[in-house]
C-alpha positions as CSV (number, residue, x, y, z in Angstrom):
1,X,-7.3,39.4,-59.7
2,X,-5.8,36.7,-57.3
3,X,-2.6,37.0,-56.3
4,X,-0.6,34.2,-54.8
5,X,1.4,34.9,-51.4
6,X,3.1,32.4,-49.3
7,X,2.9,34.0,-46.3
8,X,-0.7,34.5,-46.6
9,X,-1.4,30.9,-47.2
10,X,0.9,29.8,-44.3
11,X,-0.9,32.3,-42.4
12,X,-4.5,30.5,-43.2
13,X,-3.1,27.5,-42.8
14,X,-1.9,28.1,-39.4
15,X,-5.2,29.6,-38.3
16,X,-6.7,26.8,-39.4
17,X,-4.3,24.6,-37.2
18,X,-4.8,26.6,-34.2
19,X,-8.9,26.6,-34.5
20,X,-8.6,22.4,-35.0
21,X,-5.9,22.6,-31.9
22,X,-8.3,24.8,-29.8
23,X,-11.6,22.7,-30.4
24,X,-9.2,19.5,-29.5
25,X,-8.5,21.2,-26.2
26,X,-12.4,22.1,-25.5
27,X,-13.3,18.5,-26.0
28,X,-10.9,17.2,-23.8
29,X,-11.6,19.6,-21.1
30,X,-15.3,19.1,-21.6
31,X,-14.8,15.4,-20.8
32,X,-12.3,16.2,-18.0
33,X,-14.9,18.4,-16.1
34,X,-18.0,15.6,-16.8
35,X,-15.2,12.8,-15.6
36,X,-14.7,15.0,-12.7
37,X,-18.4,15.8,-12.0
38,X,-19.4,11.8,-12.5
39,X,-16.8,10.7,-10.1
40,X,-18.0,13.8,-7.1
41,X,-21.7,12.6,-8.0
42,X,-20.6,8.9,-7.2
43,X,-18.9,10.0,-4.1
44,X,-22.1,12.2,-2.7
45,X,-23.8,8.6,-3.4
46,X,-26.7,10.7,-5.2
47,X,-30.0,9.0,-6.6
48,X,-31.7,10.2,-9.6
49,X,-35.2,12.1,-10.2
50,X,-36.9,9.1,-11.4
51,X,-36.0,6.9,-8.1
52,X,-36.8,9.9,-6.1
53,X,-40.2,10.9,-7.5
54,X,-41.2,7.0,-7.0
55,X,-40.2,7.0,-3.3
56,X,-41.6,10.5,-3.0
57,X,-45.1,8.8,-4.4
58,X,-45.0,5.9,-2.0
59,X,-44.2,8.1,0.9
60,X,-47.6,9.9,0.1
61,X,-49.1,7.1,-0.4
62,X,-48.3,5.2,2.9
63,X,-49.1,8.7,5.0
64,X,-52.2,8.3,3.9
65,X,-52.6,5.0,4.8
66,X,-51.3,5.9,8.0
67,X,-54.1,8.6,8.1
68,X,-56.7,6.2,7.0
69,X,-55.6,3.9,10.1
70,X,-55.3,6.6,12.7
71,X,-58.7,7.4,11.8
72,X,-60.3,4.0,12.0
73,X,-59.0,3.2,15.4
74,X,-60.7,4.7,17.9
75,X,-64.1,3.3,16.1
76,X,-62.1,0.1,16.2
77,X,-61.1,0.8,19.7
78,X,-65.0,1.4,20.7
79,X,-66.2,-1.9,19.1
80,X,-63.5,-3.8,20.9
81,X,-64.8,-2.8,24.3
82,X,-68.3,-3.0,23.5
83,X,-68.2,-6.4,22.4
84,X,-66.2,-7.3,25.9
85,X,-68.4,-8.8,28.5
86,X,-68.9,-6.0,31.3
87,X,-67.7,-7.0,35.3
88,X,-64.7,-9.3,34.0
89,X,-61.1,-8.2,34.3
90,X,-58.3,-9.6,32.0
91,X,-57.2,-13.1,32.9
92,X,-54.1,-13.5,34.8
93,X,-53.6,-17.2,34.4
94,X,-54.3,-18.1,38.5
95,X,-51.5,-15.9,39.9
96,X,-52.9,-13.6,42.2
């Protein structure tokens, strides 16, 4: 048997208020805090993953270009005075 109390139902009706009220003022602060957090993230001038992992790859990439290049030069450097004629200086354009 169900019996009908006012003070019960203003009770639920209350509790019911209160939950709304509190998940109200959990949004709010949620949105306050990622405000917040998006504005200190603009400030630090931060990139994202993505653009780092890209300039991370070309990094690697050009070292090992680089690599590549310190490694051909001295053969480069030993065909360049092979191929000069042996017993002549550089020219210094008649100025003695």
């Amino acid at each position: 048997m169900q019996t009908q109390n006012p003070f019960l139902d203003e009770m639920a009706k209350l509790s019911t208020a209160a939950m709304g009220l509190a998940q109200a003022a959990g949004e709010e602060a949620k949105a306050a805090f990622r405000a917040q957090a998006d504005r200190m993230v603009a400030e630090l001038d931060l990139i994202r993953r993505d653009d780092f992992d890209a300039l991370k790859a070309e990094v690697a990439s050009l070292r090992a270009e680089v690599e590549a290049l310190r490694a051909a030069a001295p053969a480069a450097s030993k065909a360049q005075k092979a191929a000069k004629p042996a017993g002549k200086g550089p020219k210094t354009g008649g100025v003695a």
